[in-house]
N, C-alpha and C positions, 0 to 999 in steps of 0.2 A: 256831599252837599244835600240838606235840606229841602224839600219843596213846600212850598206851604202857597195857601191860596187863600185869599181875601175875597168875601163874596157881600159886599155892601154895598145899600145903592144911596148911600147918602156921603157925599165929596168930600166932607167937612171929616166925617169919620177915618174914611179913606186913609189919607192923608196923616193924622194921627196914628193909625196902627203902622203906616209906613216909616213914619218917624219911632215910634216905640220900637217897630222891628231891626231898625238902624243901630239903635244906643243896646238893644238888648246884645246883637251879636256884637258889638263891638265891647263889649263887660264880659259877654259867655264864652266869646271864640269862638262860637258858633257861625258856620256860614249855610247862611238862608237863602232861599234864592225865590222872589214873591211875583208871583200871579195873579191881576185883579178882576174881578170879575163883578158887573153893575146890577147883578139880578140871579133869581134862583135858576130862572130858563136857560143864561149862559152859559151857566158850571154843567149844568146837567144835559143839555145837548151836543151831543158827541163827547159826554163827559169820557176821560182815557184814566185809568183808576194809577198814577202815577203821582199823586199828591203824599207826602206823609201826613202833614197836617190842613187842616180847610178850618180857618176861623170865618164864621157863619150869622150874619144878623138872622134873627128871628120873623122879623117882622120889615116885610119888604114888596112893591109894588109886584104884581101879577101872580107868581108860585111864593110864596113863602121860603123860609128856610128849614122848617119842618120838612115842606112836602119835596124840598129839592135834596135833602138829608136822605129822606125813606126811599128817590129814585137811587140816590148816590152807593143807599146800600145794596142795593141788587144784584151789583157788578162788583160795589170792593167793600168787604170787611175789614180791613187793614188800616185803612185811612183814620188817625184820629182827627175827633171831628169837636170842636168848640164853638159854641155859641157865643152872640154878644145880642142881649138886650134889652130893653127900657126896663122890660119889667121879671125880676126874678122869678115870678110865680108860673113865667112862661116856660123857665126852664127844666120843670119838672118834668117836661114831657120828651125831654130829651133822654130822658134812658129808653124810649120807644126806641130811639135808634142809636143806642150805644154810643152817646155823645161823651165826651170825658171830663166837661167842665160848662163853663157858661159863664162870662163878662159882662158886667153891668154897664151901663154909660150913666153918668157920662164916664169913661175910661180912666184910670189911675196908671198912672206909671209902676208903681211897685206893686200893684195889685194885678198888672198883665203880668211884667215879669215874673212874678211866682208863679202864674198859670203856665205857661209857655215853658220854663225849669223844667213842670209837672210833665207838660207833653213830650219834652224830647227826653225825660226818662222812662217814658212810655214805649217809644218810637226807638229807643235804643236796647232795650231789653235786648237777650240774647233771644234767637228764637223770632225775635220781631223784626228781622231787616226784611225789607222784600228787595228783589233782584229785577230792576226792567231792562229790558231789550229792546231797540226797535230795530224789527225784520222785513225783508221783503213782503210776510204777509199778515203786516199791522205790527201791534204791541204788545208784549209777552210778558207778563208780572207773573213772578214768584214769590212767593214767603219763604224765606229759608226752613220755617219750621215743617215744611211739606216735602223737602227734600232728601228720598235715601242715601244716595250717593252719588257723583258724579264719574261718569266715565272718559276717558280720551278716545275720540276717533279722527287721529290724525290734526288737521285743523279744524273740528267740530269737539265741542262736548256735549255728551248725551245728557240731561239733565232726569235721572229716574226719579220721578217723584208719586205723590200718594195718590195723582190724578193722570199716573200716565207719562212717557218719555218725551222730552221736547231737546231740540235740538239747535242749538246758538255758538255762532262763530266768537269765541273765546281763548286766549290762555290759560293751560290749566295752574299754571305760578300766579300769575294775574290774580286768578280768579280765588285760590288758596289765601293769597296773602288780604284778602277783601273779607274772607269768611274768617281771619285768624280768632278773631275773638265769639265765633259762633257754634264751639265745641266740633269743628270739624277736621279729621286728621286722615293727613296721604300717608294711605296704607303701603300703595307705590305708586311710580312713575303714572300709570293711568288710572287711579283711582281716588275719590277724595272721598271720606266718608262720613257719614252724618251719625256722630253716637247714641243720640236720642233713639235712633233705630236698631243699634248695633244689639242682635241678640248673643253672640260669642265670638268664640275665637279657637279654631278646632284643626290641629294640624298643617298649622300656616296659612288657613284659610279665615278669613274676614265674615260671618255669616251675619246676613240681614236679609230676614226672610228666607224666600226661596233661594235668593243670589248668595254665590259662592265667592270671595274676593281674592284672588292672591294678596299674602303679603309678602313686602319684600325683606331678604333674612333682617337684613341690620334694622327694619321698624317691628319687627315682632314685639321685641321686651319696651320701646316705645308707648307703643300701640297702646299693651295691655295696662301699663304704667296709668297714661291717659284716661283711657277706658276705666279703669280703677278709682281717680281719683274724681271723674265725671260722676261715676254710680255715687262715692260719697257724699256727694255734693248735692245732688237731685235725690 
């Protein structure tokens, strides 16, 4: 499921993007799931960076959507971020904050649609899923692109990534069959491993970085198969 967040403070608008977002997933198959928000203040206080996409007017009572953008990037890079407004010339200044597109009004239906196609090819990319949690202490987002490997510790999985190990109650099958399409392959029973890190493969062992991985006999020729056709590939 999609999160997408609507941050305009004019009703009329609203309303329209809700119904566009209606007719688009019901053509795309796409399932969305919309958030609205009546000002820059409200996305961005106690903003939780768990959005994939935030369509954004520009130009709105008290913080703008420029300045609710630049708080929004501090905490998530991840988030595609689209603008909507009156005047294009406003949206130049959206590559300040890595915005990915920008919406005129008054609003087109086949002129969102194409935008929106653009974003969730964005937002799908391999490499581009992020992974949230909510834990007893708060909200835990990942990028997959951050992740070496995943380990099994019983009912936890450790999460070894480029900023440090986090730990979330998971299935390691669950959580496999979520990442199928994100180049990651169970070396064995406790490990799942991310090949963008993988530097070999040395004596039945899995090496990324410092860490050593068992693998297991029957995923060896696997493994390396994978691992093969990944290097062609990238």
């Amino acid at each position: 499921m999609i999160r997408l967040a609507i941050v305009e403070d004019e009703i009329n608008y609203i309303g329209t993007l809700q119904e566009y977002l209606s007719r688009f997933c019901e053509e795309s198959g796409a399932g969305i799931s919309v958030s609205v928000f009546g000002s820059g203040e409200e996305i961005v206080n106690g903003y939780a960076p768990v959005y994939d996409i935030i369509l954004m007017d520009i130009q709105m009572e008290g913080m703008d959507g420029m300045a609710a953008a630049h708080r929004i990037r501090e905490t998530d890079q991840d988030v595609v971020i689209m603008f909507i407004t009156n005047r294009a010339d406003y949206a130049i200044r959206g590559y300040e904050v890595d915005a990915l597109d920008y919406i005129v009004k008054p609003v087109d239906y086949f002129f969102f649609a194409q935008k929106m196609t653009r974003a969730l090819t964005r937002i799908r990319k391999p490499g581009s899923t992020v992974l949230t949690y909510s834990t007893r202490n708060g909200l835990i987002r990942m990028s997959v692109k951050d992740i070496l490997f995943v380990e099994s510790e019983g009912h936890v999985l450790a999460f070894h990534t480029t900023g440090g190990i986090k730990r979330i109650r998971e299935k390691m099958q669950s959580l496999e069959d979520r990442l199928r399409s994100e180049h990651f392959f169970r070396c064995n029973k406790g490990y799942l491993v991310n090949l963008r890190y993988v530097d070999g493969i040395q004596d039945g062992w899995c090496v990324i970085g410092e860490h050593r991985l068992l693998i297991s006999r029957g995923r060896k020729t696997p493994l390396m198969e994978t691992l093969a056709a990944y290097i062609a590939e990238n």
